[in-house]
VMD Tcl script that draws the C-alpha trace (Angstrom):
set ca {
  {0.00 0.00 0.00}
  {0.96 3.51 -0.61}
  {1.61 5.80 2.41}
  {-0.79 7.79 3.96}
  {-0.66 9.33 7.39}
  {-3.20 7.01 9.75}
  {-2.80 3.47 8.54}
  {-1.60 0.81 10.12}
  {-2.62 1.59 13.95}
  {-1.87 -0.50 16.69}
  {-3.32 -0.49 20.18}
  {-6.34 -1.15 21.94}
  {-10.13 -1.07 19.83}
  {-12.68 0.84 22.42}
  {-15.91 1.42 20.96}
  {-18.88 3.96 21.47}
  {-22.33 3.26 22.30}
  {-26.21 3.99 20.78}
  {-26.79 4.06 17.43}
  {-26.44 7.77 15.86}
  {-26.81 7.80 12.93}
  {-25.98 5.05 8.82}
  {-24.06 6.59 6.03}
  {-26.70 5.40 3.79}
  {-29.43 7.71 5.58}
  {-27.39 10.66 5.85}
  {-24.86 11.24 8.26}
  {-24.85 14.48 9.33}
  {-20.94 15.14 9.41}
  {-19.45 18.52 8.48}
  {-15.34 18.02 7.29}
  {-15.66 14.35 8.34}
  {-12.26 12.64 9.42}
  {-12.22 8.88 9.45}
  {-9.29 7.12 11.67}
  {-9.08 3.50 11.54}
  {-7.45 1.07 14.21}
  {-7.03 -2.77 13.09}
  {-11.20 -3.35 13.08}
  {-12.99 -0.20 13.94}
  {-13.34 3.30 12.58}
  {-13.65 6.74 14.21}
  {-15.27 9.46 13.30}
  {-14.23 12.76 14.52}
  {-16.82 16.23 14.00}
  {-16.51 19.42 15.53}
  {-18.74 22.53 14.98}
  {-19.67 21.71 18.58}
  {-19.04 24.02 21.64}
  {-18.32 21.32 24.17}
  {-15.73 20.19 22.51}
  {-14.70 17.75 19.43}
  {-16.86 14.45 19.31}
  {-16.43 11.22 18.15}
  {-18.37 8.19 16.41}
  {-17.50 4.59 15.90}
  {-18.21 2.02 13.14}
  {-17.44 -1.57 12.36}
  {-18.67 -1.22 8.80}
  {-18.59 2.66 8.03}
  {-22.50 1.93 7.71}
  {-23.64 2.28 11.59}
  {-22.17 4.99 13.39}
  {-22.62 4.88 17.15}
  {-21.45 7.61 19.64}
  {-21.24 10.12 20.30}
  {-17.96 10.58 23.15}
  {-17.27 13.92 23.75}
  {-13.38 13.14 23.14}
  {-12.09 16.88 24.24}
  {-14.36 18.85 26.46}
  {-13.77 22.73 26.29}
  {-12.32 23.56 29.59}
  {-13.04 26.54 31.54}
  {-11.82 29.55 30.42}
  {-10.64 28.43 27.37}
  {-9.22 30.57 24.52}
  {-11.22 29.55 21.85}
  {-14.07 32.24 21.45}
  {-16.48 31.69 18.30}
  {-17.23 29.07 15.88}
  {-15.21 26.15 18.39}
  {-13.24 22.95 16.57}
  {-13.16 23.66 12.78}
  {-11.99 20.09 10.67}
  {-10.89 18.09 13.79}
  {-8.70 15.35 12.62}
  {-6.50 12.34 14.60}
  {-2.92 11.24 13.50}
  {-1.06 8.34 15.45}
  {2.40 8.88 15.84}
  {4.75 7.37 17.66}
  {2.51 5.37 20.17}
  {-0.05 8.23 21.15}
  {-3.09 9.84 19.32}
  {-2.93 13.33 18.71}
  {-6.13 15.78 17.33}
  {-5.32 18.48 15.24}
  {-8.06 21.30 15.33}
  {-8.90 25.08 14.54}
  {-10.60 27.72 17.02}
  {-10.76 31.83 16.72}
  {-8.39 32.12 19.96}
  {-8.26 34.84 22.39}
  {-4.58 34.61 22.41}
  {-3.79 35.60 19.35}
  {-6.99 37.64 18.11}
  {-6.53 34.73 14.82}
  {-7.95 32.05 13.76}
  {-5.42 29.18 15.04}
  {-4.64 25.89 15.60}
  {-4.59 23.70 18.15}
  {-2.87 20.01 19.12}
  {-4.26 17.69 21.30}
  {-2.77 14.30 23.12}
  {-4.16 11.29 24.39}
  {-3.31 7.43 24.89}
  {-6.82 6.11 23.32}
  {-9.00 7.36 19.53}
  {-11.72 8.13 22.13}
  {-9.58 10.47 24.21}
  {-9.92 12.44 26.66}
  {-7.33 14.42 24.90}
  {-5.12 16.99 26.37}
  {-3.76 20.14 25.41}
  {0.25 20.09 24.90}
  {1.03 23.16 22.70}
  {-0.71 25.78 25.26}
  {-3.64 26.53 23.10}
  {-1.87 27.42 19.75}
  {0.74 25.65 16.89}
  {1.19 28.38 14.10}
  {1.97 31.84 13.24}
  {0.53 33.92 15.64}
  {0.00 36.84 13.43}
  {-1.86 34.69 10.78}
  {-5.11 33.39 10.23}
  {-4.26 29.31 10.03}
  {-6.82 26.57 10.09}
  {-6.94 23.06 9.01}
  {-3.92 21.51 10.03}
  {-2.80 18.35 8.75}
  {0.62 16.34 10.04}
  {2.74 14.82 7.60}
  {5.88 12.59 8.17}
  {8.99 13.58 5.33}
  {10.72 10.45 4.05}
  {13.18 10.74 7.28}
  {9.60 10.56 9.80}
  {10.18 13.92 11.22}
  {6.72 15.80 11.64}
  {5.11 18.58 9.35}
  {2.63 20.62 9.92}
  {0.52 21.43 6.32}
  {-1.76 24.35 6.62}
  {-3.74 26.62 5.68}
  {-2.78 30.37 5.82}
  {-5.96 32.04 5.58}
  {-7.57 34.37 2.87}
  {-8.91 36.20 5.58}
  {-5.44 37.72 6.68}
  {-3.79 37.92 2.86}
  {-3.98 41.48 1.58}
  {-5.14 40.46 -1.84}
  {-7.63 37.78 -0.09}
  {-5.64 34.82 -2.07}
  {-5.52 32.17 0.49}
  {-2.37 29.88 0.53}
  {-1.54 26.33 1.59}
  {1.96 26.51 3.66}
  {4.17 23.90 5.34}
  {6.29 24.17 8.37}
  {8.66 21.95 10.07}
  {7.22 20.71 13.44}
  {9.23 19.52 17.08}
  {9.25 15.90 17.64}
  {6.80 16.32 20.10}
  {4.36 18.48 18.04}
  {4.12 21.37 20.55}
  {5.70 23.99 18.29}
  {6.79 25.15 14.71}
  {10.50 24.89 14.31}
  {10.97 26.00 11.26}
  {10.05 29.43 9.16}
  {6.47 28.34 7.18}
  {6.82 27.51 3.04}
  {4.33 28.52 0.71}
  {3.10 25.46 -1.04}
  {0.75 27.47 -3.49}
  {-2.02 30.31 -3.84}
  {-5.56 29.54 -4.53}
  {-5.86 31.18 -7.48}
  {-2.86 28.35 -9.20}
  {-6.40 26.15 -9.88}
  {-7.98 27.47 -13.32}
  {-11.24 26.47 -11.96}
  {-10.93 28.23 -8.86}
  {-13.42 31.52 -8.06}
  {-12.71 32.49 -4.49}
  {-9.47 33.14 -2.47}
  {-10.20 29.75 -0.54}
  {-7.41 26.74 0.20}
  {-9.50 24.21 2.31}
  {-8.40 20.95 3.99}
  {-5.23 19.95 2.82}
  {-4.65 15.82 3.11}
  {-1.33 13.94 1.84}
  {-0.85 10.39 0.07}
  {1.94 9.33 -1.74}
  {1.04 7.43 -4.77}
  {2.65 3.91 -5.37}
  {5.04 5.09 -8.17}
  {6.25 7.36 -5.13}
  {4.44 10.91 -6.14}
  {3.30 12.78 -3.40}
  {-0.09 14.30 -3.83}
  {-2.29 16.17 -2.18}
  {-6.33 17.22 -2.11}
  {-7.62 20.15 -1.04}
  {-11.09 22.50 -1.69}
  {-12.00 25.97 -3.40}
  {-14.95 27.03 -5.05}
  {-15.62 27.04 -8.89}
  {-18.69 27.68 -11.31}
  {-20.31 24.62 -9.58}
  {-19.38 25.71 -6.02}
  {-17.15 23.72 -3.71}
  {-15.34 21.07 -5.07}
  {-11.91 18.86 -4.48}
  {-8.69 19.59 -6.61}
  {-5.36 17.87 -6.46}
  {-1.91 19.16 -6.52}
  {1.36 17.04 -7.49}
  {4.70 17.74 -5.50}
  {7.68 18.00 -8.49}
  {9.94 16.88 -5.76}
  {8.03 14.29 -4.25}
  {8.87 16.52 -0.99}
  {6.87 18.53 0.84}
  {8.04 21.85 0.27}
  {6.94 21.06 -3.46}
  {7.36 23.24 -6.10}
  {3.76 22.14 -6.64}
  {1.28 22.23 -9.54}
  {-2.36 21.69 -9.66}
  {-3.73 18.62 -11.57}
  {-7.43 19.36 -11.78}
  {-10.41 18.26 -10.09}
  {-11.71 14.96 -8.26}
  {-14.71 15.86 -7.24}
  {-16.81 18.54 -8.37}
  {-20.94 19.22 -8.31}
  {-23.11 15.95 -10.41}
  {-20.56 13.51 -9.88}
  {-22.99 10.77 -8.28}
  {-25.73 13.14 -7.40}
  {-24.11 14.29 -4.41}
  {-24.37 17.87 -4.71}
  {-21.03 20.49 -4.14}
  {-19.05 19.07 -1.91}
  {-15.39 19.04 -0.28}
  {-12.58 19.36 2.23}
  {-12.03 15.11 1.76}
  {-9.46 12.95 3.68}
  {-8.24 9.76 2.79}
  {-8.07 6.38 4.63}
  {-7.89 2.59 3.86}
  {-10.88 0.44 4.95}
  {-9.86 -3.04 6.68}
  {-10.11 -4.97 3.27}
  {-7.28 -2.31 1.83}
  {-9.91 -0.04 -0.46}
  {-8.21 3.09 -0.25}
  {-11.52 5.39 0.60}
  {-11.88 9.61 0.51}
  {-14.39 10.73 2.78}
  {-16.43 14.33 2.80}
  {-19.08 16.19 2.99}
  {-22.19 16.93 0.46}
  {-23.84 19.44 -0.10}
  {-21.76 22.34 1.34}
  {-24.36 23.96 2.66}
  {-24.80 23.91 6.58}
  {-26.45 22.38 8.47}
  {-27.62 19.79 5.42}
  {-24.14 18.19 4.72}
  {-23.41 14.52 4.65}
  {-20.60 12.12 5.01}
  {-19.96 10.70 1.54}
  {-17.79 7.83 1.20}
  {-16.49 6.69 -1.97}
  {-13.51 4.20 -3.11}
  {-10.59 5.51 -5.28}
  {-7.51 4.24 -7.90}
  {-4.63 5.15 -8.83}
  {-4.21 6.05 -12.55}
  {-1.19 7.74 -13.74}
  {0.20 8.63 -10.38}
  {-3.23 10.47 -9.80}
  {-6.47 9.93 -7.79}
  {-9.42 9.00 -9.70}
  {-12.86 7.73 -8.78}
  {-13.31 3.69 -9.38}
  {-15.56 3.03 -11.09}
}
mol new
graphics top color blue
foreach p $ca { graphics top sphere $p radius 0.5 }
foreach p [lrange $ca 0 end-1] q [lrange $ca 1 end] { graphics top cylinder $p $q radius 0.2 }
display resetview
């Protein structure tokens, strides 16, 4: 299998209770991210302001949950809008949640990391409530491991806080223990790079490294049909790129689903190598769409 950040996890299965909700009625999951370990899947949301909950599935049909996984503590920094795209990496024997917040320590949109010894939490805070540029607007951060396993952070630097409102995707090197940048951020590329693109908007950034070794990555904008998923190819096969875009996976009429984005990739149990997201982009009425991908060409497509 090719590389991507949360396969093969070890450690112990524990599994929430109740029925919530089947992918085949609509789950109703906004920037879904879908962590496997050996038999069971988990499903982490945010958007909530107790803090960033999780689901469990056997079968990515049945979805039961949900455990609060990170409770907002008192007096916490975050201040509006709490837990944008929460998403759990495994590295090096613990769990650790990546997640966005406006934060009262900075006056930005930032980013947060998170600890804990089980997918289910409770999670801690390790980084003191922000991992970033202070001065920036950054949200939906992503770790990557380079070819060496030492920790990136991929990210995005805001359209918000760029004076021509063309958001950028940016990489920075991360300490071992992912409490702190440790190295000056890189500019990956600017929105506007995608010929489809209409807005200033660089959305959910997710790795995989194809099997003829190309490093690629998917990420949202908006076009003439709304949200949609585009891919970008590394030149390098590092990190730090030079990048160019490769067009679109998934864009508005593709199997009915609606506009949709901000996907993440996983492997199911039998090895299908699955992007999840969410359809239509349009809240409170998204839905977790699942659907199985191929490689072609050292590029993503849909299987069909």
């Amino acid at each position: 299998m090719a590389k991507i950040s949360n396969e093969n996890v070890s450690g112990a299965e524990p599994r929430a209770e109740g029925l919530a909700f089947r992918t085949s009625e609509g789950a109703p999951v906004r920037d879904p991210f879908i962590l496997r370990v050996g038999g069971t899947y988990y499903l982490y949301e945010g958007l909530h302001p107790e803090g960033v909950l999780c689901y469990t599935s056997g079968d990515l049909e049945e979805w039961y949950g949900p455990v609060t996984v990170f409770r907002t503590p008192d007096g916490f920094h975050g201040t509006a809008n709490f837990f944008w795209a929460p998403e759990v990496h495994f590295y090096r024997g613990k769990f650790y949640l990546f997640t966005s917040v406006f934060s009262s320590k900075t006056g930005h949109r930032s980013i947060s990391v998170y600890r804990a010894e089980s997918p289910l939490g409770p999670f801690e805070d390790i980084a003191g409530g922000c991992v970033g540029m202070p001065e920036w607007n950054c949200i939906d951060g992503t770790l990557y491991l380079d070819g060496e396993g030492k920790p990136w952070m991929v990210f995005v630097h805001e359209w918000v806080s760029m004076p021509d409102g063309n958001g950028a995707m940016c990489a920075a090197r991360l300490s071992d223990d992912l409490t702190r940048l440790i190295s000056d951020p890189v500019t990956l590329f600017y929105a506007n790079e995608q010929p489809q693109a209409r807005t200033g908007v660089t959305d959910g950034p997710y790795l995989y490294r194809t099997k003829g070794g190309k490093l690629v990555m998917t990420w949202s904008n908006y076009g003439k049909e709304d949200y949609f998923i585009a891919e970008a190819v590394s030149n390098s096969g590092k990190v730090t790129g030079p990048w160019r875009q490769a067009g679109l996976l998934y864009e508005r009429g593709r199997d009915g689903a609606g506009d949709g984005g901000h996907g993440m990739l996983f492997y199911t149990k039998e090895g299908r190598l699955m992007i999840a997201f969410h359809a239509p982009n349009d809240h409170p009425n998204e839905r977790l769409i699942l659907r199985e991908l191929v490689e072609e060409e050292n590029l993503l497509v849909w299987k069909k």
